[in-house]
C-alpha positions as CSV (number, residue, x, y, z in Angstrom):
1,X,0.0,0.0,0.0
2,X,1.4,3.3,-1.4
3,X,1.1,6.3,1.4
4,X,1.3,9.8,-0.4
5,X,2.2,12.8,1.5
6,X,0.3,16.2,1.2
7,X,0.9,19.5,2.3
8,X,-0.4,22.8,2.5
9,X,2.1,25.6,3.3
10,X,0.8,28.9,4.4
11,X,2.5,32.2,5.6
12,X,0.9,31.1,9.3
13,X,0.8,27.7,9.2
14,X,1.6,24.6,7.8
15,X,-0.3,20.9,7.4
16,X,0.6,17.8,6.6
17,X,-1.0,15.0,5.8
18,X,-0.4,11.1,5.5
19,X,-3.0,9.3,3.2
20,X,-3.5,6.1,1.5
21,X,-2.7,6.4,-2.6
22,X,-6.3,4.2,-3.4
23,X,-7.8,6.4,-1.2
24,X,-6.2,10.1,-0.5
25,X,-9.4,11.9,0.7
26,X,-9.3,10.5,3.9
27,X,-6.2,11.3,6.4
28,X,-4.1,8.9,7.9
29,X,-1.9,11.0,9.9
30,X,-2.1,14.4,10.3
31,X,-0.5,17.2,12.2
32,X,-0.4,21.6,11.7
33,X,2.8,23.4,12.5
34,X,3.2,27.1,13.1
35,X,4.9,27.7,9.6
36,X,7.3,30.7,11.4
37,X,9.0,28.0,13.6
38,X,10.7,26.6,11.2
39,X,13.8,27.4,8.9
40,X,12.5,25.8,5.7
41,X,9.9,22.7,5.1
42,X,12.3,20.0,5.1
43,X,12.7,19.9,8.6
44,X,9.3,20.1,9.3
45,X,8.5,17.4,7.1
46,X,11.2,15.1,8.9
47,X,9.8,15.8,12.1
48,X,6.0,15.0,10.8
49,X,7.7,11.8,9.4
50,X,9.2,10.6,12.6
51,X,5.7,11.4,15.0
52,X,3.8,9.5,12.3
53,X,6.5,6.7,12.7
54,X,5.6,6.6,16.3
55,X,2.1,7.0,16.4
56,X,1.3,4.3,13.3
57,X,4.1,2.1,14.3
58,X,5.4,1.6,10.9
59,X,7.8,2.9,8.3
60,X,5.9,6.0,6.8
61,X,7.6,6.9,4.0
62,X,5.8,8.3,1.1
63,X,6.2,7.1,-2.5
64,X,4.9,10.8,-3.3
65,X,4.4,14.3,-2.3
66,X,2.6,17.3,-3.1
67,X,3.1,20.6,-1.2
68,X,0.5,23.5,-2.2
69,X,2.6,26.7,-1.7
70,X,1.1,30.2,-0.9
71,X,3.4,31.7,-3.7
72,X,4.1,31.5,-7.2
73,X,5.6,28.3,-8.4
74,X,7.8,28.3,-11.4
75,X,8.4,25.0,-13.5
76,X,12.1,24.6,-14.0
77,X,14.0,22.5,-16.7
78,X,17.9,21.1,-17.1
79,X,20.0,19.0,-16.3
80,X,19.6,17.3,-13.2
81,X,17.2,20.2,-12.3
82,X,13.8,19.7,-13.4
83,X,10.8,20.0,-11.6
84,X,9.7,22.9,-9.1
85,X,10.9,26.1,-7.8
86,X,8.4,28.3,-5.0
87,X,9.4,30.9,-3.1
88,X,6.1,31.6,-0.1
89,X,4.9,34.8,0.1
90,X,5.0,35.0,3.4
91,X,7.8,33.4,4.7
92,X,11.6,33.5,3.8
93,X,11.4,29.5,2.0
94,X,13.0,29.0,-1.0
95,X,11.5,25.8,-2.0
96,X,12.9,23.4,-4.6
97,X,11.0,19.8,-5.7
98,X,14.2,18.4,-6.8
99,X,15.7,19.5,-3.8
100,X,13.2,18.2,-1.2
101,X,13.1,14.8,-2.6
102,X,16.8,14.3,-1.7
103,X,16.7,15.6,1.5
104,X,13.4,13.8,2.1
105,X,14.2,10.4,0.1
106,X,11.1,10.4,-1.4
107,X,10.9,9.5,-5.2
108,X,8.2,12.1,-6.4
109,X,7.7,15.3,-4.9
110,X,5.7,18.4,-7.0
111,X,4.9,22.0,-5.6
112,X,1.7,23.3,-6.4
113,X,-0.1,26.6,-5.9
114,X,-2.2,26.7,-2.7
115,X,-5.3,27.9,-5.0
116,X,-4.4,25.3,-7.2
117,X,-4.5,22.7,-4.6
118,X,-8.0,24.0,-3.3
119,X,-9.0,24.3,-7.2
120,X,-8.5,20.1,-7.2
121,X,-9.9,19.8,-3.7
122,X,-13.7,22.0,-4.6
123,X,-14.1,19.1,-7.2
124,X,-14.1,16.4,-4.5
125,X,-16.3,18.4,-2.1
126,X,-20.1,18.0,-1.2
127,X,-22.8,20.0,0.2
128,X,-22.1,19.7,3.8
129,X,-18.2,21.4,2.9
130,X,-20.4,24.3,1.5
131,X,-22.0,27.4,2.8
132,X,-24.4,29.4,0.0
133,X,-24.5,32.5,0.0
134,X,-26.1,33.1,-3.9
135,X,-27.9,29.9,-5.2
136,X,-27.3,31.0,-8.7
137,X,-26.8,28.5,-11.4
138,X,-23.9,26.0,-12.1
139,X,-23.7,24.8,-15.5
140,X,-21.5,21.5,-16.3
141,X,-18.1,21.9,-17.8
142,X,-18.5,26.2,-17.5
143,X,-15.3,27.9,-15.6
144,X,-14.9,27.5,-12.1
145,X,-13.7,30.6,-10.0
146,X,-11.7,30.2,-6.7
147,X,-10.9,32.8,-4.3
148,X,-10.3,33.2,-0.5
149,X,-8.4,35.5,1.8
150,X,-6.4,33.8,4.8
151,X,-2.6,35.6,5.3
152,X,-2.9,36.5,1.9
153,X,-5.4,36.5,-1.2
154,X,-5.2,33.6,-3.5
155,X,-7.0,32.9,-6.7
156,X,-7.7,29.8,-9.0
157,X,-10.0,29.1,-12.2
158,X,-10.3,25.6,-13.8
159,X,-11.2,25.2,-17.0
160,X,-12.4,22.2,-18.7
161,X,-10.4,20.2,-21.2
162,X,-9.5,16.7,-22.3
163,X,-10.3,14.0,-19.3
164,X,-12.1,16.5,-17.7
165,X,-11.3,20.3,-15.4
166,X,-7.7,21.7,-15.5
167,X,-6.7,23.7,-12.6
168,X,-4.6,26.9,-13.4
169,X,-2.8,29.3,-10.8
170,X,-3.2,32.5,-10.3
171,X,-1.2,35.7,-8.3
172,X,-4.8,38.1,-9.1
173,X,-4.6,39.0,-5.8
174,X,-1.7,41.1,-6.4
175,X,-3.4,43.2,-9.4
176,X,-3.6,47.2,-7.7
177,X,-6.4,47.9,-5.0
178,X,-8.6,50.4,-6.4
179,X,-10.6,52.5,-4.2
180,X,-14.5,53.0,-4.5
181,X,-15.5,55.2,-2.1
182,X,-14.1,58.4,0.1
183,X,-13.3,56.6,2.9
184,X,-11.1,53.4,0.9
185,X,-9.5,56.4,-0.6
186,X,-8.9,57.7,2.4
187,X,-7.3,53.9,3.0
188,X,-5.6,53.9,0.1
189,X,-3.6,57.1,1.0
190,X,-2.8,55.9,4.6
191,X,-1.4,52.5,3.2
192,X,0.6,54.7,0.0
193,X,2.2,56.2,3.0
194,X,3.4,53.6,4.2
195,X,4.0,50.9,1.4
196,X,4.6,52.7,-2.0
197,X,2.0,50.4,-4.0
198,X,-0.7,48.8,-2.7
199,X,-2.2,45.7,-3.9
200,X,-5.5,44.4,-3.3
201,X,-4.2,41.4,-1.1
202,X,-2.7,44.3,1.2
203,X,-6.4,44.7,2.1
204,X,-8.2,42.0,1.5
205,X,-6.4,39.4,4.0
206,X,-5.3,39.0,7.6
207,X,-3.2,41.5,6.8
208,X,-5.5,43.9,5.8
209,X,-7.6,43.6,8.9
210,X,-4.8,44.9,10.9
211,X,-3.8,47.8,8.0
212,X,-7.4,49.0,8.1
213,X,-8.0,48.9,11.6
214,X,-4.6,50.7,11.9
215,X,-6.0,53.3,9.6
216,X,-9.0,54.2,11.5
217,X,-7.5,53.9,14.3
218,X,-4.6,56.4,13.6
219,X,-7.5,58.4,11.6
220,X,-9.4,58.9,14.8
221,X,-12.4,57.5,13.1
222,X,-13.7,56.4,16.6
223,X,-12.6,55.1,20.2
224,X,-11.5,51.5,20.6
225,X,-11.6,49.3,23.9
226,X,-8.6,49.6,25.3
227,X,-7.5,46.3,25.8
228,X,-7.7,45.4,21.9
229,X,-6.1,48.9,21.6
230,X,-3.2,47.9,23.9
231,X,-2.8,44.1,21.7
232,X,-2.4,45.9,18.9
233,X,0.4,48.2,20.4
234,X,2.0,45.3,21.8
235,X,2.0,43.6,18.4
236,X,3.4,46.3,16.7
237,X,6.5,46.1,18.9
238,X,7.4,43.1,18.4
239,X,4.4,40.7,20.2
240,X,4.8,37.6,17.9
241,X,2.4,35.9,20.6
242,X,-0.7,38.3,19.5
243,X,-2.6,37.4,16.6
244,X,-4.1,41.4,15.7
245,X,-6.6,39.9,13.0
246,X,-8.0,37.5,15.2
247,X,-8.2,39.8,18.2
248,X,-10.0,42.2,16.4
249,X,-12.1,40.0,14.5
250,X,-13.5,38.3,18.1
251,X,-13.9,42.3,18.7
252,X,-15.9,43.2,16.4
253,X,-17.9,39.7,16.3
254,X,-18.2,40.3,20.0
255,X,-19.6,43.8,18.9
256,X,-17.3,45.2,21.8
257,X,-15.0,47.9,19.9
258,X,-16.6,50.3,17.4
259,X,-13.3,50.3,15.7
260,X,-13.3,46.8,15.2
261,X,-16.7,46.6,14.2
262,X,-15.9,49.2,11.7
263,X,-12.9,47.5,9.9
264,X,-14.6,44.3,9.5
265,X,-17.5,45.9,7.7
266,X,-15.2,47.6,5.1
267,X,-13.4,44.7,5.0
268,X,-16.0,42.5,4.2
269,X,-17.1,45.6,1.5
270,X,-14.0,45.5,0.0
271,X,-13.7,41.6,0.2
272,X,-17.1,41.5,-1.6
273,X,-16.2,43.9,-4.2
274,X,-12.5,41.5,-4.8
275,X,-14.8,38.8,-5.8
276,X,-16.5,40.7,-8.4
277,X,-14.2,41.8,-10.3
278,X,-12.9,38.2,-10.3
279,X,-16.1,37.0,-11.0
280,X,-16.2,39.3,-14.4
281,X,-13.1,38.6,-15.4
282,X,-13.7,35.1,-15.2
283,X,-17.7,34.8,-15.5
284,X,-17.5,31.4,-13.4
285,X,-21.0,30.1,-14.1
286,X,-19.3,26.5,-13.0
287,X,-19.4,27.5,-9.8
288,X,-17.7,30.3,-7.5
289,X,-16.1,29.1,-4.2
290,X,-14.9,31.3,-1.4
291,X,-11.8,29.4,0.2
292,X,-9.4,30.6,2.8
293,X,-8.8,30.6,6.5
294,X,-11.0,33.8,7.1
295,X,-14.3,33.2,5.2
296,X,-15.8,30.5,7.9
297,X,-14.8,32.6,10.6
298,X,-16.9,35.1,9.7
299,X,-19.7,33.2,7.8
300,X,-22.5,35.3,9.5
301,X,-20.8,38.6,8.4
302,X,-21.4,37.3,5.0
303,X,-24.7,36.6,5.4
304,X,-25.6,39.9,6.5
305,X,-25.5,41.6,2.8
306,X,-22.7,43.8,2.5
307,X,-20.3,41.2,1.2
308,X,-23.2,39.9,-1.8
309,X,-24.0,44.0,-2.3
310,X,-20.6,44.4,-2.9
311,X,-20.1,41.8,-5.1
312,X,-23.3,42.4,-6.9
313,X,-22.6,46.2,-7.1
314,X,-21.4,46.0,-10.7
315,X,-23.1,48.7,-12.6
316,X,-25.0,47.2,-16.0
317,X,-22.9,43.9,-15.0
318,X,-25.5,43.0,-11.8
319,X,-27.6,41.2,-13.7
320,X,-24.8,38.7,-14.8
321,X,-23.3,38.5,-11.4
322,X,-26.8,37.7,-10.2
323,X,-26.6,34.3,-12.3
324,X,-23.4,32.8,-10.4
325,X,-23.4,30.3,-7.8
326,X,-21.8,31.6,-5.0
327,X,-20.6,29.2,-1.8
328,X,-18.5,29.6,1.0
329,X,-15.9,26.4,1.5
330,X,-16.3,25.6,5.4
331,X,-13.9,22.3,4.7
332,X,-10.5,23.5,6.5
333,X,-9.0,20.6,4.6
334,X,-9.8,21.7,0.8
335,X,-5.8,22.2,0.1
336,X,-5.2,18.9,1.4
337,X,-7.3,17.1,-0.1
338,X,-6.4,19.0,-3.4
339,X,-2.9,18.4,-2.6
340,X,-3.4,14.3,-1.9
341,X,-5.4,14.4,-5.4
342,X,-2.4,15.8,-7.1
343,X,0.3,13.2,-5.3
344,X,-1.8,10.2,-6.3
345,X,-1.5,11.5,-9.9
346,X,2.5,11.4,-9.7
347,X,2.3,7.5,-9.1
């Protein structure tokens, strides 16, 4: 019996997964690492190796691997070097397939893009992974749209081809944030300030919780509660401990700072308004699927309308948006499972 080894690598964290070849949707093994502990993914992946040894009381070596990176991936080709290059977003990894299959002794290792993993993994998923926020209409073989915001803003679209969807990357949440109203200009000034260019991922993300409620904060929009006020001054000196866009997402959840409750209503505005301009450039009418950490988390945000009137708030283009299927992926292991489908197929 073959075991395949998946992985999903994000700027926080990391997961890895043991699964059976003839059947990778369903977890052998598997553990989550805070991705900022570690030097690179090598060592990680030898530790994960050696707990699974212990806990399954076998040999666990994989006969393949796939690691979905948050990052482009770049296809390389020569001698002795073909295969992967990936460099995360979010962390200082320089990954290399060729690389990580000596160090690891594993015969077949491939890096994928995280959205690309979760573009396989929404083809394996049923109703009880999903959370609809517009019924729309799916039609068979259309374009599928992927999108989600975690620590950063990834996007996917699959298209369908010979033997049946192909999954393509894609680094659209990098394209230039563009402003709608006073106040994101406002936003957009603060974060020039600071940054040079802003990109869209700079608000729409973990991140971008923190920058915007930074900005109203330093705007003097509105008082906050002191102690989220004093987490967030903490973490900007150096706190690794705090997590700022949970804190202030319990916050404003809680409905206990006006700040916070502020920043995740134009953050879920501007997260809407993301998705529809994907959404036109892509005109998914195979299905649109909001991944990412943060989504679930704040599932009844979503539901309250400002995300869908963003979305929908497309001028003549309403109507059209109006027709998509829109769901929310509440299945924390979609990259996994993406990842394990793509490791079987290297066998």
């Amino acid at each position: 019996m073959d075991l395949l080894l998946a992985g999903d690598i994000g700027g926080t964290k990391t997961s890895l997964s043991l699964v059976n070849a003839e059947d990778p949707e369903h977890s052998l093994y598997h553990c989550r690492y805070a991705s900022q502990d570690y030097a690179n993914l090598a060592p990680m992946v030898g530790e994960f190796l050696a707990q699974a040894r212990r806990e399954l009381g076998r040999d666990p070596q994989p006969a393949a691997a796939c690691f979905a990176v948050a990052g482009p991936v770049m296809e390389t080709r020569g001698s002795g070097s073909e295969g992967q290059t990936a460099k995360v977003t979010n962390l200082p990894w320089d990954l290399q397939s060729s690389q990580l299959a000596a160090e690891l002794g594993i015969p077949r290792v491939a890096l994928i893009n995280d959205f690309s993993a979760v573009g396989y993994g929404v083809l394996a998923l049923g109703d009880q992974d999903l959370d609809t926020l517009q019924v729309g209409e799916r039609q068979p073989r259309a374009p599928i749209g992927v999108m989600g915001a975690g620590t950063g803003l990834g996007q996917a679209y699959l298209t369908w081809g010979e033997g049946g969807y192909q999954v393509h990357a894609s680094e659209g949440g990098h394209v230039d944030f563009s402003p709608r109203t006073p106040l994101e200009w406002e936003l957009l000034r603060y974060l020039q300030k600071r940054h040079g260019r802003v990109s869209t991922e700079r608000v729409v993300s973990g991140q971008g919780i923190v920058a915007i409620y930074q900005f109203l904060r330093d705007s003097q929009w509105g008082s906050g509660e002191e102690q989220l006020l004093a987490q967030i001054e903490s973490w900007e000196k150096g706190a690794k401990h705090i997590d700022p866009a949970a804190q202030i997402a319990n916050a404003a959840m809680e409905a206990r700072d006006p700040l916070a409750v502020e920043c995740l209503r134009l953050f879920i505005s501007l997260y809407g308004a993301a998705v529809g301009n994907f959404a036109l450039h892509l005109l998914p009418r195979g299905g649109l699927f909001i991944a990412g950490g943060i989504a679930p988390k704040l599932l009844r945000l979503l539901h309250e309308g400002e995300f869908l009137s963003s979305f929908l708030d497309k001028g003549r283009m309403r109507p059209l948006l109006e027709q998509l299927s829109v769901q929310v992926v509440v299945n924390a292991q979609v990259g996994l499972r993406g990842a394990a489908r793509y490791a079987a197929n290297l066998l």
